[in-house]
C-alpha positions as CSV (number, residue, x, y, z in Angstrom):
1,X,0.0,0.0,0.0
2,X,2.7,2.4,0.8
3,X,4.9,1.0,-2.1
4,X,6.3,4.5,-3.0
5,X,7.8,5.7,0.5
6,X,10.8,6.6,1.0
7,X,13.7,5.6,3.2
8,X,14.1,9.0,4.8
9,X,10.0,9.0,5.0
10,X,9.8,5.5,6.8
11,X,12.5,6.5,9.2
12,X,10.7,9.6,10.6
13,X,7.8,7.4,10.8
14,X,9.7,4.9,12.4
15,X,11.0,7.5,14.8
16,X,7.8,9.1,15.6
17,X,6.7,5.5,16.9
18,X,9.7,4.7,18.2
19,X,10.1,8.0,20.6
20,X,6.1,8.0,21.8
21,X,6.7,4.0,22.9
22,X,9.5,5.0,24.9
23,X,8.3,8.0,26.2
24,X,5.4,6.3,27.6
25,X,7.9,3.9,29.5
26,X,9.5,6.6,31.0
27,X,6.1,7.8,32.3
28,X,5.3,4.9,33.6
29,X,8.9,4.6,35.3
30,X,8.9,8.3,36.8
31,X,5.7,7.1,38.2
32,X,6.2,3.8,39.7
33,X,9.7,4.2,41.0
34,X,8.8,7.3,43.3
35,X,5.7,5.8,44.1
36,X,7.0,2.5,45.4
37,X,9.7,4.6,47.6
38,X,7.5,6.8,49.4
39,X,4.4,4.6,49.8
40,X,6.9,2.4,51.7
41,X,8.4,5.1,53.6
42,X,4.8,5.7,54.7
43,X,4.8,8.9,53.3
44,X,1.3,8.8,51.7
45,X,-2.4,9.5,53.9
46,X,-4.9,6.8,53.2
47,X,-6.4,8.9,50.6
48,X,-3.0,9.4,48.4
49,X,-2.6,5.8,48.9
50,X,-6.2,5.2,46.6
51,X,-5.0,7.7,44.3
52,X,-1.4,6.5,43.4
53,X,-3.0,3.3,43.1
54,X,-5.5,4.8,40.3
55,X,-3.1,6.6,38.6
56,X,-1.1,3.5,38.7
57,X,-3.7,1.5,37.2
58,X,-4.3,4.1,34.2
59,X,-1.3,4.2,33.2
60,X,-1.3,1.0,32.9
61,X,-4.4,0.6,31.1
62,X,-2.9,3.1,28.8
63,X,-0.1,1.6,28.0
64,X,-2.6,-2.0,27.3
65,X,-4.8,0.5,24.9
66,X,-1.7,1.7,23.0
67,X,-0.9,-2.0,22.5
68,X,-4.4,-2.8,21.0
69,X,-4.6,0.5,19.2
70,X,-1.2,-0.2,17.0
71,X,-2.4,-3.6,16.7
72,X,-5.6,-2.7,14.7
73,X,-3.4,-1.3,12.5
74,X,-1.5,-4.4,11.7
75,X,-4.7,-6.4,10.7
76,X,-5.4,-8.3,7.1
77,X,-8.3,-5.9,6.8
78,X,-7.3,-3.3,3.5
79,X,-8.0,-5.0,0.4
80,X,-9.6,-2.5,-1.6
81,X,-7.5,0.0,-3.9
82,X,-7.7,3.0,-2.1
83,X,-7.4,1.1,1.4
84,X,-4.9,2.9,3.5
85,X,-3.5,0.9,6.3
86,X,-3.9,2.6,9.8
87,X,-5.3,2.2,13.4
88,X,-8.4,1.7,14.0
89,X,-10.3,5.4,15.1
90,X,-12.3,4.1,17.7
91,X,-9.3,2.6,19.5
92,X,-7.3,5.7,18.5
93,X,-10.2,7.8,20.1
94,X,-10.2,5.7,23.4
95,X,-5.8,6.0,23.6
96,X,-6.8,9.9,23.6
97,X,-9.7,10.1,25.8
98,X,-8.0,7.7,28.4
99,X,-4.6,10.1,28.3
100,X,-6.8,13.1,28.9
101,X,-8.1,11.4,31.5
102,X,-4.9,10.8,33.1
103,X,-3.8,13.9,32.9
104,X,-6.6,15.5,34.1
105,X,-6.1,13.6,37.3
106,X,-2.5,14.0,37.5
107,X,-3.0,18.2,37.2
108,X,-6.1,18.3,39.7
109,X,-4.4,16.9,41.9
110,X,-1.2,18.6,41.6
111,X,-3.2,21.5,41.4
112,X,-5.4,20.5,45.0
113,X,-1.3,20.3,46.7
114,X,0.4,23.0,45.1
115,X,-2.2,25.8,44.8
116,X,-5.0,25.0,46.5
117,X,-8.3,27.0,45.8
118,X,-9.1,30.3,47.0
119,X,-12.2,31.3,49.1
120,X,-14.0,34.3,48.5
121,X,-17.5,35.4,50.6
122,X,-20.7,36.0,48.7
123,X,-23.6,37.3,50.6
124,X,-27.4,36.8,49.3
125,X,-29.3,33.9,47.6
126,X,-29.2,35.7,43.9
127,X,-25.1,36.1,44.4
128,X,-25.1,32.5,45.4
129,X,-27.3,31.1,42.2
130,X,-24.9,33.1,40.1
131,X,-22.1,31.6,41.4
132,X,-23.4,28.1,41.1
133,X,-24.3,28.8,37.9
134,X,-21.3,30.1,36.7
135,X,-19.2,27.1,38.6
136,X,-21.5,24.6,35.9
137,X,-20.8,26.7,32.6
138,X,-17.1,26.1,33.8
139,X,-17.6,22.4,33.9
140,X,-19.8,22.1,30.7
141,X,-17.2,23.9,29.2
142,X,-14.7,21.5,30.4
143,X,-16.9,18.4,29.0
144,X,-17.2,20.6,25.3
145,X,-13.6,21.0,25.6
146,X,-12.9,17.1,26.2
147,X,-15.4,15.9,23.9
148,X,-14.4,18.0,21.0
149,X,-10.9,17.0,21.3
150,X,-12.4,13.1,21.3
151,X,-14.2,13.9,18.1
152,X,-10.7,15.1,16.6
153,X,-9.3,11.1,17.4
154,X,-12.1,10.1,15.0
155,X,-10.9,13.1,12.1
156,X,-7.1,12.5,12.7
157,X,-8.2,8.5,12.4
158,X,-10.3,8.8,9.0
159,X,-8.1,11.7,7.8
160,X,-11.2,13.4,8.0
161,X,-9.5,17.0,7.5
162,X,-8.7,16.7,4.0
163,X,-12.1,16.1,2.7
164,X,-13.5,19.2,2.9
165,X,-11.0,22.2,2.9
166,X,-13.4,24.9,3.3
167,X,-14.6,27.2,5.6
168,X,-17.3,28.3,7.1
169,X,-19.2,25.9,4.4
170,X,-17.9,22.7,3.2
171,X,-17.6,23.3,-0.1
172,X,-20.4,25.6,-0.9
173,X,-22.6,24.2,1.3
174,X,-23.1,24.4,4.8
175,X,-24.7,20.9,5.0
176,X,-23.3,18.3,2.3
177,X,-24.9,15.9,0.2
178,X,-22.8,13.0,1.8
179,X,-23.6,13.2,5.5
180,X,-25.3,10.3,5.7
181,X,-24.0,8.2,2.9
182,X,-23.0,5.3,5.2
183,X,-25.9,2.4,6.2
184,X,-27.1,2.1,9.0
185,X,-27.0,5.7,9.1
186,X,-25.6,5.6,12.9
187,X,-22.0,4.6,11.5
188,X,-21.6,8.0,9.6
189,X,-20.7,9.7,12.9
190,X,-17.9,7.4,13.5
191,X,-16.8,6.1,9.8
192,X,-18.2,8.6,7.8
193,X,-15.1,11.4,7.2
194,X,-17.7,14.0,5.9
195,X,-19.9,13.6,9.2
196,X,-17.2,13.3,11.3
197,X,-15.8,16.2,10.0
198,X,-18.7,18.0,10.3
199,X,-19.4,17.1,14.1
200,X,-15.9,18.4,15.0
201,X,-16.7,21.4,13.5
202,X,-20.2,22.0,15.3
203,X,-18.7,21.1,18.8
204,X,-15.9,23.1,18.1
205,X,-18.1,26.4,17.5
206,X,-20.7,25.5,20.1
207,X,-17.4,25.2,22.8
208,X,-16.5,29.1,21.1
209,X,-19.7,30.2,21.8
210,X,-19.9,28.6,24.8
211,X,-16.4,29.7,26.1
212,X,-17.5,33.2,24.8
213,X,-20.4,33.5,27.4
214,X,-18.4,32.0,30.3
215,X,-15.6,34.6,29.5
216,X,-18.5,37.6,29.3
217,X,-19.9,36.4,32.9
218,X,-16.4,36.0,34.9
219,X,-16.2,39.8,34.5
220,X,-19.4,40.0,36.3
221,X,-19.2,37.6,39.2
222,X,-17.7,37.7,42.4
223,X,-15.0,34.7,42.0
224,X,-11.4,33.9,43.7
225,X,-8.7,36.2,42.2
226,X,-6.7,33.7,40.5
227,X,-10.3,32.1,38.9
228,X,-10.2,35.5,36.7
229,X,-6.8,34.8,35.4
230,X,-8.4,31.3,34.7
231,X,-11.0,32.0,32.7
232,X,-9.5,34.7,30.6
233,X,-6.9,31.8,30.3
234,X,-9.7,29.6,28.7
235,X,-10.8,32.5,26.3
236,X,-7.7,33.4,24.7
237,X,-6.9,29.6,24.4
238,X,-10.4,28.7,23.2
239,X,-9.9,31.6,20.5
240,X,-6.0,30.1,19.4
241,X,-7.2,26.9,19.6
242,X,-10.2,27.5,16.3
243,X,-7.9,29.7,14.8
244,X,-5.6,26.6,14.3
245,X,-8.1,24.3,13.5
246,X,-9.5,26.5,10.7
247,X,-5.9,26.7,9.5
248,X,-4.8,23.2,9.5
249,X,-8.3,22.8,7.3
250,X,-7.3,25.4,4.5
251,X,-3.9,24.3,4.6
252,X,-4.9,20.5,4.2
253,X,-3.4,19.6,7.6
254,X,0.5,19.8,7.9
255,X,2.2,18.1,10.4
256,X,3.2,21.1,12.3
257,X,-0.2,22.8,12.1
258,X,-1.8,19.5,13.4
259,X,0.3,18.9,15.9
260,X,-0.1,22.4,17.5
261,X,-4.0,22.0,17.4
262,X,-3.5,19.0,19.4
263,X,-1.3,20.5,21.7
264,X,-3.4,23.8,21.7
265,X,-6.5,21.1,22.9
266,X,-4.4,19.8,26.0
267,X,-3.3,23.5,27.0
268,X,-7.0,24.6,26.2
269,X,-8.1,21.4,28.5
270,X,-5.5,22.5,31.5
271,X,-6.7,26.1,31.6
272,X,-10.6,24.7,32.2
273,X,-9.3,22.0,34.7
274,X,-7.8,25.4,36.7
275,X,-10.6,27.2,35.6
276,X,-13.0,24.4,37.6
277,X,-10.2,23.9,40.4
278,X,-10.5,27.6,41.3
């Protein structure tokens, strides 16, 4: 299938898989090695104790899912033509989501022993609906910020980004003609690179406009000093963050542009995990 690649083409390939397996091992042995020294030095409460033991289990299970993801890939399963060997997106989503996971742990808690969250006093039942209401925008953002970046496992998996290049519309349309090509039509939103594409661009403005509002009411609500600093954190990010995703679109998704909207994801998902910590 990939009869035409080059040698200097494989080996960056090659590479790339090569440096993300190890890396991973190193994760998983700056974790357990400190771990095992101070949980038998007794240095860790009852409650650490559960969490190490989580985070210890994640990572493993991470490392399991990476296994099965690259495994998928390796299957007698591309016979057509235009088949292109690659991972399967549904385990490629689930490597993602279970890594955000991880790390969303890892900084919450860092964040509980490091920094932990400011108090502020808020007098009278409206000022106190406000604030609850303000403290679940933050966490729906948070789940629009998580989800969206799930969605983009299933458009990096089906190479989903260079079938339409366009934008706002796809093409010249704002709804195309192929959305629901695929039978049963429940498989087009995971297998279908048109709908795919198309959901990642929907959650992706409906976490904008979203984000937008949550920005608008931080500068009206009695929060903890740093939570300010947090959510205009979250805005600028949130505005970066679509600003590279509508630019790895027109630019048919170079490496370098791809990999920064991933990266601008994860620093888009810490600033609404400090955002919520606050």
């Amino acid at each position: 299938k990939n009869k035409d690649i080059t040698l200097s083409e494989f080996k960056f390939i090659w590479h790339m898989e090569y440096g993300h397996r190890q890396w991973g091992r190193a994760i998983g042995a700056v974790f357990l090695i400190p771990a095992a020294y101070f949980w038998a030095k007794g240095r860790f409460t009852p409650g650490m104790k559960k969490r190490v033991l989580a985070f210890g289990t994640l990572i493993g299970a991470q490392g399991l899912m990476g296994w099965y993801m690259v495994k998928s890939g390796l299957e007698d399963r591309f016979h057509g033509e235009s088949d292109v060997p690659r991972v399967s997106q549904y385990r490629l989503a689930a490597h993602l989501s279970l890594a955000f996971v991880l790390y969303t742990l890892f900084l919450w808690s860092s964040l509980d022993h490091l920094i932990p969250a400011e108090t502020v006093s808020i007098a009278g039942r409206e000022a106190i609906k406000a604030s609850r209401r303000f403290r679940w925008l933050a966490h729906t953002s948070k789940g629009l910020i998580f989800f969206t970046a799930v969605s983009g496992a299933f458009v990096a998996g089906l190479d989903a980004g260079l079938v339409y290049n366009s934008f706002p519309k796809m093409a010249d349309k704002w709804v195309p003609d192929d959305i629901l090509a695929f039978k049963p039509k429940l498989t087009n939103f995971t297998e279908n690179p048109t709908t795919v594409q198309f959901d990642h661009r929907i959650l992706g403005t409906t976490t904008l406009g979203v984000i937008t509002y949550l920005w608008y009411l931080s500068r009206k609500r009695i929060l903890p000093p740093r939570a300010y600093k947090a959510a205009a954190a979250v805005g600028i990010l949130t505005y970066l963050q679509v600003t590279l995703g509508i630019a790895t679109l027109l630019t048919y998704v170079p490496t370098s542009l791809a990999a920064s909207h991933q990266t601008g994801s994860l620093a888009l998902l810490s600033a609404a995990v400090w955002l919520t910590h606050e």
